[in-house]
N, C-alpha and C positions, 0 to 999 in steps of 0.2 A: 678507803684507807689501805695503805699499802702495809704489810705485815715483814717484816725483818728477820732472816733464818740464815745460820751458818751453813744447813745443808738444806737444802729440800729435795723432798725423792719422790719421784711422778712414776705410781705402780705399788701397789701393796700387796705385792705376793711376795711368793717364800724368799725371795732375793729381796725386795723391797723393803720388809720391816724386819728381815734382819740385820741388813745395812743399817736400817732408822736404828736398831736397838744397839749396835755396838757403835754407830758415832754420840748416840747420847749416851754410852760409857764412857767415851773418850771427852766428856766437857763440852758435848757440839748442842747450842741449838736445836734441834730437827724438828721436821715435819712432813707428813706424807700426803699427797694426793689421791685418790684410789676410787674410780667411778661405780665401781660394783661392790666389793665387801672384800675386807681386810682376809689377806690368805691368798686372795689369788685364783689361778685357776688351779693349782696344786691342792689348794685344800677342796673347793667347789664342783670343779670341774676335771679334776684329773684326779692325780694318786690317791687323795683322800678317800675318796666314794667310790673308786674303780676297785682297790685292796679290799675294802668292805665288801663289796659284793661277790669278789673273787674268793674272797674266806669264807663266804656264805656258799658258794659254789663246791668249794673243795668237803666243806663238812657234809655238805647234803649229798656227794659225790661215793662220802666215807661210811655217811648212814647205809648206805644202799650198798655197802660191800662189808657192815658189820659184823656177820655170821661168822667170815674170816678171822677175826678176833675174838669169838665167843659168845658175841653177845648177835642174841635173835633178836630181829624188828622185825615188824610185817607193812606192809604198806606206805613204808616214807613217802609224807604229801609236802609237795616244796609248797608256801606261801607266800609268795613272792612279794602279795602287800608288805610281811612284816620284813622281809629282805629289806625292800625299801625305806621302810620304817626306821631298821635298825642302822643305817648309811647313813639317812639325816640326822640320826640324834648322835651317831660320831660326828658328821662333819660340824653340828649343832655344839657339842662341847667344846672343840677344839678351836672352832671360831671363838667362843669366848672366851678363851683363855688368850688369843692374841691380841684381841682387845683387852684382857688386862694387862698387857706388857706395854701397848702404847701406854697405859695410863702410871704405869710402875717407872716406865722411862722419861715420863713427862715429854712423851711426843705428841705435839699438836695432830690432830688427822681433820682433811679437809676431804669430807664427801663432794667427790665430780671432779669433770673432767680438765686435765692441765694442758695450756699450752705454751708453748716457748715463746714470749718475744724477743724480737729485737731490739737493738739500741732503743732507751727512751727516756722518760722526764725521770723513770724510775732510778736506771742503770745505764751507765754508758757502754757499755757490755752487753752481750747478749747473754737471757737468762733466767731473766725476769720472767714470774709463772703467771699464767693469767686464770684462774680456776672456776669454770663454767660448773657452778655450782646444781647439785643434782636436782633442790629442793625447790629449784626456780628462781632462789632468790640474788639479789648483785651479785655478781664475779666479787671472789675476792682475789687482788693484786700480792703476791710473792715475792721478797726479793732478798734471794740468798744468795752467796759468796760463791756459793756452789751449788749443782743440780747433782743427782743421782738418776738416768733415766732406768727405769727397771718394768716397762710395759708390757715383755710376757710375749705372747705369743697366738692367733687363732687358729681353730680346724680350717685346712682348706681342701678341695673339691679338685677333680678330674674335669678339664674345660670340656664344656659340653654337657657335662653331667650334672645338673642343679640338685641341690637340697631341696627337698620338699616336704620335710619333716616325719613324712607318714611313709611313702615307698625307700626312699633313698635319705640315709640317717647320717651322720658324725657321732662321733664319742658321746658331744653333749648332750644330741637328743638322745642317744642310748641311755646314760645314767639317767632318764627321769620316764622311761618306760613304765608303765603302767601294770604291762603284762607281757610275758615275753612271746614272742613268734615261735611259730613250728619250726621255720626255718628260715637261716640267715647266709646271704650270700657276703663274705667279710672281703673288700677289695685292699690289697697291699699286706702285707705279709713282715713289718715292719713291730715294733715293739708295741704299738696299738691294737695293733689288726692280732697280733698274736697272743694276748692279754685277752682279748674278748672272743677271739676264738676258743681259746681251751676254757674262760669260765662258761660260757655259753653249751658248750660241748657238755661241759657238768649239769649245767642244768638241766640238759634233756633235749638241747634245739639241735636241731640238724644244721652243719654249717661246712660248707665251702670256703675256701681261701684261694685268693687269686694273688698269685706273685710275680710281679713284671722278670726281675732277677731269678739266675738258674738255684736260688735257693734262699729259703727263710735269714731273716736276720742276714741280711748281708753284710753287714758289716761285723758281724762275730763269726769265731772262728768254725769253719769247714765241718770239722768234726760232730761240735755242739749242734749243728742245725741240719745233719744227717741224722743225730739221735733224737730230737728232736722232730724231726720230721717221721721218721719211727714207730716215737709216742702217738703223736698226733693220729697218725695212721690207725693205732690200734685203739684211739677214742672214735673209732670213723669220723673225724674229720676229712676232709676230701679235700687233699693239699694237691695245690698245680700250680706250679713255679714255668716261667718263660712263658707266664698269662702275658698279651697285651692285651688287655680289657678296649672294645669300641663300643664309648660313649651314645653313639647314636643309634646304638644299636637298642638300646634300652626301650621296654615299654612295660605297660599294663596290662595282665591277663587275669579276669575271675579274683580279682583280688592278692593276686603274685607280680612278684618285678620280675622279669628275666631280662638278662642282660648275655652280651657273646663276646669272646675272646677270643684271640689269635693264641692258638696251643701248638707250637710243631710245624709249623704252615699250616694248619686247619683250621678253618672256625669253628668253636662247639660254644654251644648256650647253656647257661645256668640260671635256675629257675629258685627264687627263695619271697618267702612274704616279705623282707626286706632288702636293702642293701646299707648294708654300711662302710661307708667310704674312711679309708686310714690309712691315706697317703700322704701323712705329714703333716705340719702346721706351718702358717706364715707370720711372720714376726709385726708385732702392733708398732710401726713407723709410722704409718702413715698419719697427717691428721694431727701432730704434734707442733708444727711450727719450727720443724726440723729449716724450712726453706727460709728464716729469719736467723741464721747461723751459719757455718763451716762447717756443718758435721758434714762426716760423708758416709755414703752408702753405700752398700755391696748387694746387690739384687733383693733389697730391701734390708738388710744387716746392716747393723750400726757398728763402722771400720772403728777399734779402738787398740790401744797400744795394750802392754803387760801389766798397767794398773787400774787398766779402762778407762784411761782419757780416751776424748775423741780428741777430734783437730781444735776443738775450741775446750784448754785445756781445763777450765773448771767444772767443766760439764762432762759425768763419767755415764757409761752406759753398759748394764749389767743384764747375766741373765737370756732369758730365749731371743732376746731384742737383739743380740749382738751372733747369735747363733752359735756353732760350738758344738758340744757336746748335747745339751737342751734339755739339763738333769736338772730337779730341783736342787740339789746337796751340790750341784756344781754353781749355780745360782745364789744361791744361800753365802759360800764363801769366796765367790766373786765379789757378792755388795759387803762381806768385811774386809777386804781389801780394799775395795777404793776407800771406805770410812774410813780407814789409817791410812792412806795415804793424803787425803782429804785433811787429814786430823798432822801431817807431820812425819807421820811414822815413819818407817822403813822397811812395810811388808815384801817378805820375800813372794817372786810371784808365783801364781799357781801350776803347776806342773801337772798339765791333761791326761799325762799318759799314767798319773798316777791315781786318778780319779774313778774308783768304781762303777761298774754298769748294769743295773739290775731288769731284770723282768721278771714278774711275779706270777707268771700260769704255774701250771700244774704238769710239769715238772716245773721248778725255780730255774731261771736259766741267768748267772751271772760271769761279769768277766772283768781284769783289769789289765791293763798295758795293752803289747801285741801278740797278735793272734802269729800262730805259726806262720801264715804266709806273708804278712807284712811285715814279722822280724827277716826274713829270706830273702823279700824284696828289700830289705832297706841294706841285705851284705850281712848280715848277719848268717854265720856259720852254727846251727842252732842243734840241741837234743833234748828232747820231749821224755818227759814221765808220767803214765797216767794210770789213775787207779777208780777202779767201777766200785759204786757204793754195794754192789751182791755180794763182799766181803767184808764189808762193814757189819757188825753187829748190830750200833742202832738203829741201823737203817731196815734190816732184818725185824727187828721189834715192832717199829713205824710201820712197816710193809709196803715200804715205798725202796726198793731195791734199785729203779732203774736211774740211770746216769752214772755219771763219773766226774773227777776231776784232773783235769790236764793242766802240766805249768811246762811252759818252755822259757829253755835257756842258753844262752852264747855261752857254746863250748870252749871259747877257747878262756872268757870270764870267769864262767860258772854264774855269772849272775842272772838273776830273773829277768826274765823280759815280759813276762804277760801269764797270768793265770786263769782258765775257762773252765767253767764249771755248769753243768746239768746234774738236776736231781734235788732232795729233800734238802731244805732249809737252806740251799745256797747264798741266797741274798745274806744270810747273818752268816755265815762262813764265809765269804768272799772279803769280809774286813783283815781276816789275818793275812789274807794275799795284798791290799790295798798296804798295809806297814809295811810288809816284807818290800812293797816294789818303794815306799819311801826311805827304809832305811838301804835300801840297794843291798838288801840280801842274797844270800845263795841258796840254792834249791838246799846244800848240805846243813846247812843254819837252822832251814825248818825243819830236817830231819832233826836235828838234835834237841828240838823243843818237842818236851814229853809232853804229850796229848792223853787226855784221860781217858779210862776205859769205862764203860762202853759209851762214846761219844760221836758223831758224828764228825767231829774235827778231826778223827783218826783219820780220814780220809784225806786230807793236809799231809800229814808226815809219811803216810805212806805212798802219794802223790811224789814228795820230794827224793823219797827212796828212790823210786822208781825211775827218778831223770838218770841215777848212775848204775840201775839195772839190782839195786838193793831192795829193793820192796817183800815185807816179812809174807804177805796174808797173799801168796799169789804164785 
């Protein structure tokens, strides 16, 4: 029996069933496809349980530097069972709550796997979902107006270098670790690899970071991943950027991986109980029945316009599938977008350069628009203000002092181009930078928004001071 849906959306993570949830706002039919559990890898497998453990990192980090504040402990013992414990009964709540919104939205959810067909008795169109059901039982047949693909993204690997779950790890087998390693060789130096180094670092594991590029975070700004590297340094982390990590080089010794890199023209080896490989993920295409359609591909990215159609216009594709940015929150209102446009609307589209970047180690390191060098390369004639939280008050109370905040801006504008930021709480401060670059603000605008004392947002307006060389506290 074939089942009739205004939309159907193959993917139920963060892009997935928030798309499902705002077209069944808009009057639409829906319904989701989703082979593994509603959420995604965002709730399961990535931000959910990675933040969890990294908060569990930072307190036990904070326990063991309590004296500084007053308060005597003697022996902070991490337990890393109840670490664990306490990640799945967050990612445990949270999954149930998204399952009550399909159910508050009246969105059908079909456990297992979707795939596209072509032309058929169903549709003359392609489109038509064919849903290889988890439970073993018939396929049930889909036939909606419209598709939403929103299929995510997987960890992938260094060729040559296999996963083997026990020497050489991915993010996923990190989150369901048992017990942590003495020590971890972390390869790539990228938002993963940097996330799992500094909470790993807190917990006590000795960790290496291998960076193909002349420095962390390559793609944020120069400054942030000099301080950055800094921090790192004085967590003894052992950062080595202009690694080319040789995969063959890898083996087994006494129960350690060691693995050798090209550093400088030299080879040196690094020796760790694990490796955890964090060079990226690749986009779930394949295996779709993408080849019974027009869609087209880009070294596995699904090509889409500015409302996320592909080439076969009823069929949108959202999310890590399409590549980008590769943020949930950019995910999330991608699939509301194509749902109004789906629906009629006249959504304006998304605008990247205005879209937030967060990483959650210890220091917080977030950013939005462009960084100094790629406002410079793009002609832009640019002047920078930047102010270090050791002048902040809050931050002095927290005793988390180091970092700073930088915003650049087109001098001859005034307007913002991109805001970067290291140090306490960045991720929830980095929102006033995200308006500022929607309302096409000036660095003088933010100065003139009173920030409360003693807050950490003072770090904002004396930031904005600072681009025209006004900054009070300095």
């Amino acid at each position: 029996m074939a089942h009739e849906y205004d939309v159907v959306i193959i993917g139920g993570g963060t892009g997935g069933y928030v798309a499902a949830i705002r077209a069944s706002q808009l009057g639409l039919k829906t319904a989701i496809v989703e082979k593994e559990a509603l959420g995604g890898t965002c709730l399961h497998k990535g931000c959910i349980p990675s933040k969890a453990l990294l908060w569990s990192a930072q307190v036990f980090s904070t326990v063991k530097q309590s004296e500084d504040f007053g308060v005597e402990t003697e022996n902070a013992i991490l337990n890393f069972k109840k670490v664990q414990q306490r990640k799945t009964g967050i990612v445990d709540r949270l999954y149930k709550g998204v399952q009550h919104l399909m159910k508050k939205g009246k969105i059908d959810v079909y456990d297992g796997f979707g795939r596209i067909l072509g032309p058929s008795i169903f549709s003359p169109l392609p489109g038509t979902v064919s849903v290889e059901m988890t439970d073993g039982s018939e396929n049930e047949m889909l036939v909606p107006k419209n598709v939403i693909i929103a299929t995510g993204s997987r960890t992938k690997s260094l060729p040559g270098l296999d996963i083997d779950g026990t020497y050489i790890i991915t993010s996923d087998e990190a989150l369901e670790m048992e017990q942590l390693p003495r020590s971890m060789i972390i390869i790539g130096g990228g938002v993963i690899g940097i996330e799992w180094a500094s909470m790993l670092a807190d917990f006590g594991v000795e960790v290496a970071i291998l960076e193909y590029a002349e420095q962390l975070l390559p793609s944020e700004d120069q400054e942030v991943s000099k301080e950055l590297e800094r921090l790192f340094k004085k967590k003894k982390i052992n950062v080595v950027t202009r690694a080319k990590v040789q995969p063959d080089t890898f083996m087994k010794d006494g129960g350690f991986a060691k693995i050798s890199a090209e550093v400088d023209g030299r080879l040196k080896e690094f020796t760790g109980e694990k490796i955890l490989v964090a060079v990226g993920r690749n986009p779930n295409s394949d295996n779709l029945g993408l080849q019974n359609t027009d869609i087209e591909l880009d070294n596995g990215f699904i090509k889409v316009n500015e409302y996320y159609q592909t080439k076969e216009s009823h069929i949108y594709a959202i999310g890590d599938v399409i590549g980008g940015l590769q943020l949930a929150h950019a995910a999330s209102h991608e699939g509301i977008k194509a749902a109004e446009h789906i629906a009629g609307e006249d959504p304006s589209p998304i605008i990247y350069d205005h879209v937030p970047r967060c990483i959650y180690s210890t220091p917080e390191i977030a950013g939005v628009g462009l960084t100094e060098d790629e406002a410079k390369e793009k002609g832009f004639k640019v002047k920078t203000g930047k102010f270090s939280f050791q002048a902040i008050g809050k931050a002095l109370i927290f005793g988390e002092t180091d970092g700073f905040v930088k915003i650049v801006s087109d001098e001859d504008t005034n307007d913002i181009l991109g805001v970067h930021m290291i140090g306490p709480n960045v991720t929830d401060l980095i929102s006033e930078a995200g308006l500022a670059r929607v309302l096409d603000a000036t660095a003088w605008e933010i100065s003139q928004t009173i920030h409360p004392h003693p807050s950490l947002g003072e770090v904002m307006g004396e930031a904005a001071l600072a681009v025209d060389g006004r900054a009070i506290h300095i």
